[in-house]
C-alpha positions as CSV (number, residue, x, y, z in Angstrom):
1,X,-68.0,114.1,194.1
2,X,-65.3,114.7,191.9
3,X,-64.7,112.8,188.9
4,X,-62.3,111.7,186.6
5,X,-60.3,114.3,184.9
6,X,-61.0,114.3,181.4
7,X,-59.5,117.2,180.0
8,X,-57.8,117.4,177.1
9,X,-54.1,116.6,177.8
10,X,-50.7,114.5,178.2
11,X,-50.2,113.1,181.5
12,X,-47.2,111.8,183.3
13,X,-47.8,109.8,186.1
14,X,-46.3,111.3,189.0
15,X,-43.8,113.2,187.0
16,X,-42.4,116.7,187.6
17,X,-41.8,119.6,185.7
18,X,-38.7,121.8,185.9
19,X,-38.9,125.1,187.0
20,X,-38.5,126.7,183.5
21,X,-41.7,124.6,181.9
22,X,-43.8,126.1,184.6
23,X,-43.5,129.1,182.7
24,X,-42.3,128.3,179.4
25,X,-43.7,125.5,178.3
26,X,-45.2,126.5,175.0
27,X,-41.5,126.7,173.5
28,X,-40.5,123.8,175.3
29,X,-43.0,121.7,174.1
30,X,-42.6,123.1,170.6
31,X,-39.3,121.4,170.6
32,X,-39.5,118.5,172.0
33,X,-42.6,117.6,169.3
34,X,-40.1,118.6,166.2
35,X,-38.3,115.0,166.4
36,X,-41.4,113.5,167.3
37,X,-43.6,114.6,164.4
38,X,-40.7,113.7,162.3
39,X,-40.3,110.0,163.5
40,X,-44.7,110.1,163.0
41,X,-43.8,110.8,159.1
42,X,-41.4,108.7,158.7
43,X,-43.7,106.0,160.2
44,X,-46.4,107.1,157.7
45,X,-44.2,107.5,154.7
46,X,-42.4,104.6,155.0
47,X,-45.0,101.9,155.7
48,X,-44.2,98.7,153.6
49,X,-40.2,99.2,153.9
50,X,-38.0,95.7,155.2
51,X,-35.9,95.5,157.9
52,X,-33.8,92.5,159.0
53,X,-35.8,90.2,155.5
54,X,-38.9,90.8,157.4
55,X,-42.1,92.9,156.0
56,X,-42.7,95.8,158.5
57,X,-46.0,96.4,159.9
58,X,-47.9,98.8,158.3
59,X,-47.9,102.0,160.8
60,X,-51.6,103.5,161.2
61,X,-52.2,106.9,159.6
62,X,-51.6,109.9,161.8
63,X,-54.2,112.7,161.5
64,X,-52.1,115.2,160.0
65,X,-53.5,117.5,163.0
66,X,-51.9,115.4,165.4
67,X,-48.6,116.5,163.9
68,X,-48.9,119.9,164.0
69,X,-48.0,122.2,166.8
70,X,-50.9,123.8,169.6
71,X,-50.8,125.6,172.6
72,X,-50.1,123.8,175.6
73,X,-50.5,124.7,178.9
74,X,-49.0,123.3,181.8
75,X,-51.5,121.5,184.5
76,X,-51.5,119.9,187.4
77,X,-54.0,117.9,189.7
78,X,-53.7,118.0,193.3
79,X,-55.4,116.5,196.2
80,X,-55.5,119.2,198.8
81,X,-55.7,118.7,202.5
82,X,-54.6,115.3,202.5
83,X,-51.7,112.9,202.6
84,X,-52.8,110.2,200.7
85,X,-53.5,110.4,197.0
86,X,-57.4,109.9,196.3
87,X,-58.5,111.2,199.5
88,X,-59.2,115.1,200.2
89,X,-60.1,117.7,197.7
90,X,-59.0,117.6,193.9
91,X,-58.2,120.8,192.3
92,X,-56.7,121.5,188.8
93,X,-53.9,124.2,189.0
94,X,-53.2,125.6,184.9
95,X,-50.0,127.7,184.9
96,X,-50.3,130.5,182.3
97,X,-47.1,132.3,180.4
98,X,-47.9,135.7,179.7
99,X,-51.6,136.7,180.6
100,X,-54.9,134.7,181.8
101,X,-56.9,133.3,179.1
102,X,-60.2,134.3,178.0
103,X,-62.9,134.2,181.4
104,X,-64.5,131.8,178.5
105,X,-62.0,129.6,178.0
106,X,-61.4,129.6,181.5
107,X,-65.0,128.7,182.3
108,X,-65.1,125.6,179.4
109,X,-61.2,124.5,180.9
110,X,-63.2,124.4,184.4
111,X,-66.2,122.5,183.3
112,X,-64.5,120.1,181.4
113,X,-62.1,119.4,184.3
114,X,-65.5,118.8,186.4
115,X,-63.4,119.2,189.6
116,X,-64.6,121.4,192.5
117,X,-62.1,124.2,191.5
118,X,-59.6,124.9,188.9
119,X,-57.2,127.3,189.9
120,X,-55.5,129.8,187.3
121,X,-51.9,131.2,188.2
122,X,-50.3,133.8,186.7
123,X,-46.8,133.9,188.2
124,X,-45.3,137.9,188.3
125,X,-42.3,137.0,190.2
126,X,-40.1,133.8,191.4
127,X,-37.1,135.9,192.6
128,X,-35.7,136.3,196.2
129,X,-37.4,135.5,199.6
130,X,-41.2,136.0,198.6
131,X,-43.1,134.7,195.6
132,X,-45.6,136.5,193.8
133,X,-48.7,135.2,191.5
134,X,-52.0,136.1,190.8
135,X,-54.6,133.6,191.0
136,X,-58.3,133.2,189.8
137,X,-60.7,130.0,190.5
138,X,-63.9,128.8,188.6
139,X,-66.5,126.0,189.7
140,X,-67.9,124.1,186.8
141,X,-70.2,126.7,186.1
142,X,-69.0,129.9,187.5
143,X,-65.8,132.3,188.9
144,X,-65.5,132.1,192.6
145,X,-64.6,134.4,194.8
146,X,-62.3,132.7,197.5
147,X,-60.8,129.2,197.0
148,X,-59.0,127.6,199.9
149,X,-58.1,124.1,198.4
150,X,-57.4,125.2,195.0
151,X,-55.3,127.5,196.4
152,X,-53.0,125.3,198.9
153,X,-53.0,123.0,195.8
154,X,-51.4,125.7,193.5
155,X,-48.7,126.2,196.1
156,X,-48.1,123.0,196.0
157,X,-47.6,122.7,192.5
158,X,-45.1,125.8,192.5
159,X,-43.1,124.7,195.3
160,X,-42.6,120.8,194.3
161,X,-43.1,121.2,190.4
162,X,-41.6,124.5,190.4
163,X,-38.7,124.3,192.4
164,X,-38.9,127.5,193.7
165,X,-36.1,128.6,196.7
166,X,-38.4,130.9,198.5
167,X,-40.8,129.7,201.7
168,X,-43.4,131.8,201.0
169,X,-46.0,132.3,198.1
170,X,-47.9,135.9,198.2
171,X,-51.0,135.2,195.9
172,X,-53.3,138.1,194.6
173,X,-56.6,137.7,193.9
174,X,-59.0,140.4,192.0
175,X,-62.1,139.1,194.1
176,X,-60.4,138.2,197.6
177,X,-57.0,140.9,197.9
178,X,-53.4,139.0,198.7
179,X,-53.9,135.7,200.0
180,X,-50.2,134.8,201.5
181,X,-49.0,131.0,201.7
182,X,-46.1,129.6,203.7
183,X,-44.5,126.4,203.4
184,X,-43.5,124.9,206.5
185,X,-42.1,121.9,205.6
186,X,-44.7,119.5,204.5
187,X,-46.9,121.8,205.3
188,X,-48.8,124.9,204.0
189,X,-50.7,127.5,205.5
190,X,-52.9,130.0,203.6
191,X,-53.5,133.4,205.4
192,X,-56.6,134.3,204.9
193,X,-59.7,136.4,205.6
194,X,-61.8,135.6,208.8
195,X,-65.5,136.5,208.3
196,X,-68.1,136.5,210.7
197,X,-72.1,135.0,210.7
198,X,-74.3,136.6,212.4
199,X,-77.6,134.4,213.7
200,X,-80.5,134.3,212.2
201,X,-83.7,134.2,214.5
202,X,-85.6,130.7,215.2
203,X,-88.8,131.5,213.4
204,X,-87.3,132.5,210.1
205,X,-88.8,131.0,207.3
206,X,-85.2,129.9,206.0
207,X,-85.2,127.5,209.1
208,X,-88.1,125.9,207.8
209,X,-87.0,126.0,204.3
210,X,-83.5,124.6,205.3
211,X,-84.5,122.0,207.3
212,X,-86.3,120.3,204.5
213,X,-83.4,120.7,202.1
214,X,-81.4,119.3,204.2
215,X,-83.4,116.7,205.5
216,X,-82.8,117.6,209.3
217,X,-83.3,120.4,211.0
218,X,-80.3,122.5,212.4
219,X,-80.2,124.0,216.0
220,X,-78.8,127.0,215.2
221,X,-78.8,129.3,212.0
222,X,-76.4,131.7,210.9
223,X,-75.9,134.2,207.8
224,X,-72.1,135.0,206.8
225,X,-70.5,134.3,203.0
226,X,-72.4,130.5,203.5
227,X,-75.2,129.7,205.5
228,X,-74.3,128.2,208.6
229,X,-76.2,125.2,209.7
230,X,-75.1,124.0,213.3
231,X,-76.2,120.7,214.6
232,X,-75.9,119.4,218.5
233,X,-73.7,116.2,217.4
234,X,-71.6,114.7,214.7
235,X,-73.4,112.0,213.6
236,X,-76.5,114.4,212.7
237,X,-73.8,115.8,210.1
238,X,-72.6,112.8,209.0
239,X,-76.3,111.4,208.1
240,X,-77.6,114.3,206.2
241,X,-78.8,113.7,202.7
242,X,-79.7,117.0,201.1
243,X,-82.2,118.0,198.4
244,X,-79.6,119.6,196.2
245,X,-82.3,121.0,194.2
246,X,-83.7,122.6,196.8
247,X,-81.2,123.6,198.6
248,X,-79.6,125.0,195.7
249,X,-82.9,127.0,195.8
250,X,-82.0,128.0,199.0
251,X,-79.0,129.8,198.3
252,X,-78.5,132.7,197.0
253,X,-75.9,135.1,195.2
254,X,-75.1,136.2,198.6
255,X,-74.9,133.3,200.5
256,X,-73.1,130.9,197.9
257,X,-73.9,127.2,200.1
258,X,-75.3,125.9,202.5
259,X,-72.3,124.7,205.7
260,X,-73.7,121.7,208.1
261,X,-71.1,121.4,211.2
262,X,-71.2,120.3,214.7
263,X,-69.0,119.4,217.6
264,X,-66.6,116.8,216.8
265,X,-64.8,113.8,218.5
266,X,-60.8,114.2,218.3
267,X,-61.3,116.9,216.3
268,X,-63.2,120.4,217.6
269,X,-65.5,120.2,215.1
270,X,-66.3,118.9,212.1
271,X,-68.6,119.7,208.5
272,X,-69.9,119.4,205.6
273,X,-70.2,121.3,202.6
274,X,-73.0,122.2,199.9
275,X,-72.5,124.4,196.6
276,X,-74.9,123.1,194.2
277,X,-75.7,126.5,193.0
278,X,-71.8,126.5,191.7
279,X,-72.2,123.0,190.2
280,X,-70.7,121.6,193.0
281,X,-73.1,119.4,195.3
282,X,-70.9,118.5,198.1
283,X,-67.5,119.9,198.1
284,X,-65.2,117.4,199.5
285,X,-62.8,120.0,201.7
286,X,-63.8,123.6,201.4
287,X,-60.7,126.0,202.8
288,X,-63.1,128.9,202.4
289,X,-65.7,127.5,204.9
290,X,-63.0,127.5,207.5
291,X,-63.1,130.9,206.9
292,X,-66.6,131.4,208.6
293,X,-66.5,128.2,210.6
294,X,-62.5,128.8,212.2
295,X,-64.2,132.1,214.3
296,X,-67.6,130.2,215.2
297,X,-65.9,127.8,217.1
298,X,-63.2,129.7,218.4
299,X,-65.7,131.7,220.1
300,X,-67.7,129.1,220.9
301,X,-64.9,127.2,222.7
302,X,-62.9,129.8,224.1
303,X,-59.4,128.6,222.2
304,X,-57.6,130.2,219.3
305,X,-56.2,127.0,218.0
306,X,-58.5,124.3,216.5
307,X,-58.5,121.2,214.5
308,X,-61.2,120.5,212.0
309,X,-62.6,117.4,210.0
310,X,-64.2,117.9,206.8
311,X,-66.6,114.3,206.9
312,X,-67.6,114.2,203.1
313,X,-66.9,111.2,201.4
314,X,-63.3,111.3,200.8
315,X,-62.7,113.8,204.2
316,X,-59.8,116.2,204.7
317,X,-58.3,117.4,207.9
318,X,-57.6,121.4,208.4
319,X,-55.9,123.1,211.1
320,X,-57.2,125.8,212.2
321,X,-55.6,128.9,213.9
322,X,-57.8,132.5,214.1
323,X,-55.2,135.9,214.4
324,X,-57.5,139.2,215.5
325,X,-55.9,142.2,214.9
326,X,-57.5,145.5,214.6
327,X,-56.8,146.1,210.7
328,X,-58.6,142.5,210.2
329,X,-59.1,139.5,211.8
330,X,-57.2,137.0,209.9
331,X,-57.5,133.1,209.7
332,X,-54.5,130.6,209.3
333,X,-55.6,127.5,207.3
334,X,-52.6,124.4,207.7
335,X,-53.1,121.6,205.5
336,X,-51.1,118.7,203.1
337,X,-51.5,117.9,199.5
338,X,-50.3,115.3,197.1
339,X,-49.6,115.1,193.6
340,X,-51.6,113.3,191.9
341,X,-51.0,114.3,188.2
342,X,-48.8,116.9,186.0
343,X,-49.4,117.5,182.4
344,X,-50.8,119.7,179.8
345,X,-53.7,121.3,178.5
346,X,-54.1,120.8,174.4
347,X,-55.7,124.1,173.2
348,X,-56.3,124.2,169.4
């Protein structure tokens, strides 16, 4: 579902930024345009000149607003819950210096990155054993609340872009509380919040209502932060072609999508996703649904430990790990990412 990036920016190909122009890059960048601009006047100015008894090509005119100095922002685009580069989720990670930008700007950066999420980090400290940031993700059309892949992908980004010595990451978010990430080699694992769905009886009209949407009707129903569709076997999943205008009907403020998942075969279970009420049809790996799904099927089949495919079009794997304790179940989330580009936002 994701398309092409086309936000405003330089990109360097599988390039890395040091540590310091994670944070200040504004400066940074400032310099490193001074010679730049100057060779672009030159070039301008001194169209016409000879070198070596030949005419030089006349240089094209640079818009003088090219020359001048904006803000930039660093940004970088990772596939989340994946090894391979294309494959998984996308997510957009913008570093900010001193403060989040506008929720407006925010909002327009999102839409015109037209990825699932774009995460905003605000790093408050990159000293000693633990890391701290706050972080804050918007759709294409809206904030959201809890963000697993945009998150594992900003972790990403500060570990491998921002060389950072520590192995864990202790996010805050205003919506969702401290959302901890290790790094276990090539591996993260977000800490998160189980929640629970409670079943919603057969002859409720949202079966019927569902069922259309989707274009097959579920066996079971249940209400939690998505609504839950389960399905007897995998392949019902994997054939489902939803009404996204009606199920985006179907949703609500208080139940965000619509989750399709059934048993699956060399993984416990697998799903799909739906958020077109967020501008987002099918989400391609949804960390958050694993949030809800992770203590369905650990009850369901009696094991603590599970491993989940996400079947959209370009699929993601997520291991799965649920931790009760009595101030709050928690649920671990284990997953890869990949670069896939680092660069910077132009604002004017």
């Amino acid at each position: 579902m994701a398309k092409k990036n086309t936000a405003s920016k330089k990109v360097a190909r599988k390039g890395k930024l040091k540590a310091k122009s994670l944070t200040r890059v504004p400066e940074k960048a400032a310099r490193k345009s001074a010679p730049k601009a100057a060779a672009a006047r030159k070039a301008v100015t001194g169209r016409g000149s000879k070198s070596s008894g030949r005419a030089a090509k006349a240089a094209p005119a640079v818009p003088r607003e090219l020359l001048d100095s904006s803000t930039q922002m660093p940004m970088i685009v990772v596939d989340a819950f994946t090894r391979r580069q294309f494959h998984g989720n996308p997510a957009a990670v913008v570093l900010c210096e001193d403060k989040f930008p506008s929720e407006e700007l925010m909002q327009t950066i999102a839409a015109e990155n037209n990825l699932s999420e774009t995460a905003f980090i605000l790093i408050r400290s990159a000293e000693g054993r633990v890391a701290k940031a706050d972080i804050r993700w918007f759709s294409p059309t809206t904030e959201i609340d809890l963000c697993g892949h945009a998150t594992l992908a900003a972790a990403h980004a500060l570990f491998t872009h921002g060389a950072l010595e520590c192995g864990q990451i202790q996010f805050r978010s205003h919506l969702s509380g401290l959302l901890p990430v290790h790094r276990m080699e090539h591996l993260y694992v977000l800490d998160f919040p189980a929640t629970y769905a409670t079943p919603l009886a057969r002859d409720h009209k949202l079966h019927k209502e569902l069922s259309t949407a989707l274009g097959r009707a579920p066996a079971e129903l249940y209400l939690g932060r998505d609504i839950l569709a389960v399905f007897e076997n995998k392949r019902d999943v994997h054939e489902l072609t939803p009404d996204f205008t009606k199920l985006a009907a179907v949703s609500s403020v208080k139940h965000l999508g619509v989750v399709a998942t059934a048993p699956g075969a060399g993984h416990d279970f697998v799903s799909r996703c739906f958020y077109p009420k967020a501008g987002v049809n099918e989400d391609p790996v949804t960390g958050s649904a694993h949030c809800m799904l992770t203590p369905y099927w650990a009850t369901r089949l009696g094991k603590a430990h599970l491993s989940a495919h996400q079947v959209s079009r370009r699929g993601g794997e997520i291991f799965c790990e649920l931790k009760m304790s009595p101030k709050g179940d928690r649920v671990l989330l284990g997953g890869h990412a990949v670069t896939v580009s680092v660069g910077a936002l132009t604002i004017e």
